[in-house]
N, C-alpha and C positions, 0 to 999 in steps of 0.2 A: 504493500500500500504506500502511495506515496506521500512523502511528508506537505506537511498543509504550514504556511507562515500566516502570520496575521498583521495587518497593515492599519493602524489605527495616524490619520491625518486631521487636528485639533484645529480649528480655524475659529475667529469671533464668532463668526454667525452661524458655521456650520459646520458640523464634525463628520468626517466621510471613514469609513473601516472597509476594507476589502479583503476577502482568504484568496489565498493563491497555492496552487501547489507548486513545489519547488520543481525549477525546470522547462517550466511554463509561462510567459508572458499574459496568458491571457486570463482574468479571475475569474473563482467558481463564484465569486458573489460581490459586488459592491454598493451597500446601501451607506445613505445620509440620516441624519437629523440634524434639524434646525436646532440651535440655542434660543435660549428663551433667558429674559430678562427675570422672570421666578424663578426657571429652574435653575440657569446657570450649566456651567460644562459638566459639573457632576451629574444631574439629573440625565443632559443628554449623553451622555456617555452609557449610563445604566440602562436604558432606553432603547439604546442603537446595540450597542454591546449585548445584550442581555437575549435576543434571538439567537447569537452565532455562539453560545458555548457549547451545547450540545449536552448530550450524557455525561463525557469527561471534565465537562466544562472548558477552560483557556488551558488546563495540560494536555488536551488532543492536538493543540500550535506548537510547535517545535520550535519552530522563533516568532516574537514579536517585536516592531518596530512605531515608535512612537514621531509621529509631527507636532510639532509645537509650531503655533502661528509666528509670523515673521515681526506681526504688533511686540512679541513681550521680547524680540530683539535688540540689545546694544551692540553698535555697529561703528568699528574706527579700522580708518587705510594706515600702518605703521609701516614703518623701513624696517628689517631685523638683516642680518648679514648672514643669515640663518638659510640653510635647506632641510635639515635634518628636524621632521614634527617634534621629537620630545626637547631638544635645542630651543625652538620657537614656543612654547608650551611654557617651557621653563623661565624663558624670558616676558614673557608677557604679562605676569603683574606689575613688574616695572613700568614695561611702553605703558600700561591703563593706569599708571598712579597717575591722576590726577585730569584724567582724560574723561572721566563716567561723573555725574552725579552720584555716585554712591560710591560706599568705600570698597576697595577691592576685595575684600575677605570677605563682603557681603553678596560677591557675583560669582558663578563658576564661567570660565572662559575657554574657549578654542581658538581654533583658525584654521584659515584658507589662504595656501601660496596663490599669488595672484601673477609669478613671474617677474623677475628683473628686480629682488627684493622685496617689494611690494607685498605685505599681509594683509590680509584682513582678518583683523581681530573681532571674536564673536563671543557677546557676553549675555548673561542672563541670569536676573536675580536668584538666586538660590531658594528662596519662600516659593517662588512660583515652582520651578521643577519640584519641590517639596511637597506644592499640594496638589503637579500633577500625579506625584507620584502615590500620592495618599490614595488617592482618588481612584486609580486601577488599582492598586495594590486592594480596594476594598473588595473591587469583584474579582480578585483571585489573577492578576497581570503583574507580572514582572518583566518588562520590554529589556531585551538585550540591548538596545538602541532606542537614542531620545535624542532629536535636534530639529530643527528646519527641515521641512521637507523640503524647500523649495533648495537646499543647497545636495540635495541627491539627485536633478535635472541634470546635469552633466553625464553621470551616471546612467542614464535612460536616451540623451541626445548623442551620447557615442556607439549606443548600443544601434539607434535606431536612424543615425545620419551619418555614422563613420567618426574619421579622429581628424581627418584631413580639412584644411580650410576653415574657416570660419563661418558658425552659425548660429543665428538668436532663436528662442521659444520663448514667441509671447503670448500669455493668455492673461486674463482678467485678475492681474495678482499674482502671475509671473511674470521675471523678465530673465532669463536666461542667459548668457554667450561664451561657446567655449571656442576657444582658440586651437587648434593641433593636439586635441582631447584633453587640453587644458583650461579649467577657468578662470574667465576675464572680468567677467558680471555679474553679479547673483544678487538681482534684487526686487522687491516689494512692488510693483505696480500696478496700482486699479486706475488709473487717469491717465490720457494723453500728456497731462506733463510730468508725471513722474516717469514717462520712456522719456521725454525729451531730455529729461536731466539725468539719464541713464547714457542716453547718445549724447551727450555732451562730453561727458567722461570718457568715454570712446574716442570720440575726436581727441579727445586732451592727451591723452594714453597713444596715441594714431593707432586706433586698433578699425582696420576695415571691415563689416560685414558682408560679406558674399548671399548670404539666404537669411528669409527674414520665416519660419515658420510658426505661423499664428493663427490664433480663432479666438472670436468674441470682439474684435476690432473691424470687424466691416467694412462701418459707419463711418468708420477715421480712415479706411485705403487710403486713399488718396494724400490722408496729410503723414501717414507712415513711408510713402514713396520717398515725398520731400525729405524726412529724418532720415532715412538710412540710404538715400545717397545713389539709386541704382542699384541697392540689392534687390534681387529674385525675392518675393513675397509667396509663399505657396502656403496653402490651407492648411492644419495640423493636422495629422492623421496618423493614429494610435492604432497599434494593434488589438486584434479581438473586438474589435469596433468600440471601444473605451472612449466615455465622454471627455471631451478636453481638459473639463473638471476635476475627473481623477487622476489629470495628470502628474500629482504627486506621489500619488497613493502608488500609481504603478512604477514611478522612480525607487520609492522604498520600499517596494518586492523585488526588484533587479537590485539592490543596494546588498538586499541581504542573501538571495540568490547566490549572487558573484564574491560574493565573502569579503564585501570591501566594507565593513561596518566604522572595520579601525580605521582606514582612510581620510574619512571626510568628519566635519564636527559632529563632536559627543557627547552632549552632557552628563552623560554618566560615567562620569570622572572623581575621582576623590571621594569625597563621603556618599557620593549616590552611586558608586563601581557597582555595576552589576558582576554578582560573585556568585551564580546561581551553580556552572556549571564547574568554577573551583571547588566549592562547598562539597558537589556533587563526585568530582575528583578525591577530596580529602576523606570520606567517607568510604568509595572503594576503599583507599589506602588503611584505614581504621578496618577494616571490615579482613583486610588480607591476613593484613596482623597479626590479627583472633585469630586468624584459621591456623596464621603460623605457629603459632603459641600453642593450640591445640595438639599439631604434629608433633610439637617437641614434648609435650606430656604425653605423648601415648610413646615418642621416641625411648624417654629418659625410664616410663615403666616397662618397657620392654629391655632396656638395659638392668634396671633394678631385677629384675626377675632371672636374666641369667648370673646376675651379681650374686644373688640370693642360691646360686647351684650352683656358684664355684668360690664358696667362701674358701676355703681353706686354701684355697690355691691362691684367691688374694689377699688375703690375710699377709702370707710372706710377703707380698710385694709391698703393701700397709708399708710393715713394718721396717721395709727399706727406705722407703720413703720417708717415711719418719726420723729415721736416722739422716738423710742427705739434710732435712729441713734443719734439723739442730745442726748440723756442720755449718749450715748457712746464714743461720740465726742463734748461734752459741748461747747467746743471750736471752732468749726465752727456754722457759722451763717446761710451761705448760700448751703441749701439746698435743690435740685430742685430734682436731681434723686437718693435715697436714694440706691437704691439697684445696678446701677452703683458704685454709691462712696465707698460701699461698697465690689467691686469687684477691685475696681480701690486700696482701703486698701487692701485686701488681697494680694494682685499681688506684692506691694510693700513689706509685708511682708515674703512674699514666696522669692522675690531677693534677701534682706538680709539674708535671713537664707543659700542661695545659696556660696551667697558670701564665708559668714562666713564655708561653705563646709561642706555640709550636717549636717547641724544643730549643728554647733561649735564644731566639733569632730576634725578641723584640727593637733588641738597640741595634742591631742590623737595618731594621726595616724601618726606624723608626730614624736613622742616619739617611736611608736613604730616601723617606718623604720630607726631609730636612730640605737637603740637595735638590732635589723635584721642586719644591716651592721659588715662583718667579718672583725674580728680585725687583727691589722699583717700584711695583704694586702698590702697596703698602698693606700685603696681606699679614696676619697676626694668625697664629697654630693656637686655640686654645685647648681643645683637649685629642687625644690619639687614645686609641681601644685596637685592640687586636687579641681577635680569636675566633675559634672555627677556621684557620686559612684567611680570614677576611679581617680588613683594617676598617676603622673607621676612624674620620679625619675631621674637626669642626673649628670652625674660628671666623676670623672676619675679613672682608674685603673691602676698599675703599666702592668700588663697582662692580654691579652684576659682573662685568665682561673681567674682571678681574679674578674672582671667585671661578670663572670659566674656564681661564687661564689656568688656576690652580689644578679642576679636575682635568685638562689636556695635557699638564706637563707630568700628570702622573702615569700617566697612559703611554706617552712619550719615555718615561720611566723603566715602563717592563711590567707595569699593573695591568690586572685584567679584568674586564666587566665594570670600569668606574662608570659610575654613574653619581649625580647630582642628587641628595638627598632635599632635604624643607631650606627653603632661603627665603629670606624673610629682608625687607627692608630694615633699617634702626634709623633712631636720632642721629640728625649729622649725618644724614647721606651716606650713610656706610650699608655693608648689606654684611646679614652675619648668611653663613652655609656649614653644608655637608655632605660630605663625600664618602659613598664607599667604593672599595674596590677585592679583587680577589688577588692573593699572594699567588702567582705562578712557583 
């Protein structure tokens, strides 16, 4: 049986859900509800939602993918020097200090490469995803995925127009343009002048469009010619005969289809990580365990039993044993279970050598993230930890880009798997960080 996703698309006035089986463009179902000024999105959620669970209810959907309307968007164009998402991720409380109405620690953020440094940084209150998440979580949803639908249209106009050339999708509240399967545009438009201030930016950027594919614009042909310059205008047309409408809903069945969820903006990031199918993982792992644990009691009474029909044959051996242990431990008298005490030695010597981190290499390792550290900076080492193989590194920077510097010259070093731990701005424009990395 093939698996079924479910497609839930959140808009002010109206909330559209579609199932899809995976593998499939076209859906086994897409209805709507309106919002209502009483009910609010909750009501229509429960409403619209509430025919498609079925017997199993929302565990017969293998994946769920949430649209959040482009209204509860904060949207800023930043320069980062960055290509690499967790890079750009990392640096962007910084670029939004001071850029939002609201304080940073009160928004979860992403982005979108827009090419030639150019980001766009995408923020959204944290209360809101909190009560959309409340909100499914009551009728039994946990979406793998939650952001803009309208930013998974790339995703569905490379599927469905190629990667080559340049081409816009516009409908009634999109505005689309990807560049050489890359995007250029991603933005909100129900009015002829919010394209025009969309093609504005285009000109400014000199980004040309070659095809202009749209519906619910008619009325305006003619003043769309004059905007785009000589592009090819051609009618939208979805497949499975899909209203223009759902044109996000079936973006975010191809989003989760082609396994690009981690690609594009997520708000389920930090305190809202969707951890369903780890949880799900750690649990086999619990589960292996016991069974191993089990083996080894039926192992160890199987060994007991033939211990048990060759006493006297280990007996002697006992009491060799016992003898080597006093040669090795002169010093203790009492001696009952040799091969315990001498498990119970090892154990304590295996701690110390822990302690001392991984077998007294600390002031090694700890010389040589001395030497790693970029001079100039004005970074400060406030504390060092090592164990398990792994270090951990914390102090401060005068700048993000300097604390950056720290985790690259470690890497640069002979470290492996550094990554950037919590950086936090301080008083005095300093930025405090934290680094781990693996001892090769």
């Amino acid at each position: 049986m093939s698996k079924k996703n479910l497609v839930i698309d959140i808009g002010k006035e109206t909330i559209r859900a579609g199932v899809f089986l995976q593998g499939r463009p076209q859906p086994v179902t897409v209805h709507s509800h309106m919002v209502t000024a009483e009910g609010g999105i909750k009501q229509a959620l429960s409403a619209l939602l509430g025919p498609l669970a079925g017997k199993r209810g929302f565990k017969a959907f293998d994946k769920v993918a949430v649209g959040i309307p482009p209204e509860d968007l904060l949207i800023r164009i930043v320069e980062l020097p960055f290509e690499d998402r967790k890079k750009i991720n990392e640096a962007l409380p910084f670029e939004l200090a001071g850029l939002l109405h609201l304080e940073v620690d009160d928004v979860v953020a992403d982005a979108v490469q827009l090419g030639e440094n150019k980001v766009m940084a995408v923020a959204v209150e944290k209360r809101i995803i909190r009560d959309y998440l409340d909100a499914l979580s009551a009728l039994g949803i946990d979406p793998v995925w939650m952001g803009p639908g309208l930013f998974a249209m790339p995703v569905l106009m490379n599927e469905l127009f190629g990667r080559e050339g340049c081409r816009a999708l516009l409908s009634p509240g999109i505005f689309a343009v990807v560049q050489d399967g890359m995007p250029r545009l991603l933005k909100h438009a129900k009015r002829l002048d919010n394209v025009g201030l969309g093609v504005a930016f285009l000109d400014a950027e000199g980004i040309s469009v070659d095809e202009v594919h749209f519906s619910g614009w008619d009325n305006d042909r003619e003043a769309l010619k004059d905007m785009f310059q000589g592009a090819r205008l051609v009618p939208l047309d979805l497949p499975g005969s899909i209203a223009p409408e759902a044109a996000e809903a079936l973006a975010l069945s191809m989003l989760l289809d082609k396994g690009l969820a981690g690609t594009i903006v997520n708000f389920r990031r930090g305190e809202f990580e969707y951890t369903k199918e780890r949880d799900a993982f750690r649990r086999k792992l619990r589960l292996t365990a016991a069974l191993c644990a089990s083996l080894l009691v039926l192992a160890t009474g199987d060994f007991y039993v033939r211990y048990l029909g060759l006493t006297s044959e280990l007996e002697a051996y006992r009491q060799s044993l016992k003898a080597s242990y006093q040669e090795l431990f002169p010093g203790e008298r009492n001696v009952t279970d040799p091969v315990y005490q001498l498990e119970a030695k090892l154990k304590a010597v295996d701690k110390e050598a822990a302690s001392l981190g991984s077998g007294g290499r600390s002031l090694d390792v700890l010389k040589s993230v001395a030497i790693a550290v970029p001079d100039g900076l004005g970074v400060k080492i406030d504390e060092f930890s090592m164990a398990n193989g792994r270090i951990t590194v914390k102090g401060e920077a005068q700048t993000f880009n300097g604390a950056n510097s720290v985790k690259e010259s470690l890497q640069k070093a002979g470290f492996a798997e550094v990554a950037m731990g919590e950086t936090r701005a301080k008083p005095g424009g300093r930025t405090s960080f934290s680094i781990n990395a693996q001892l090769r």
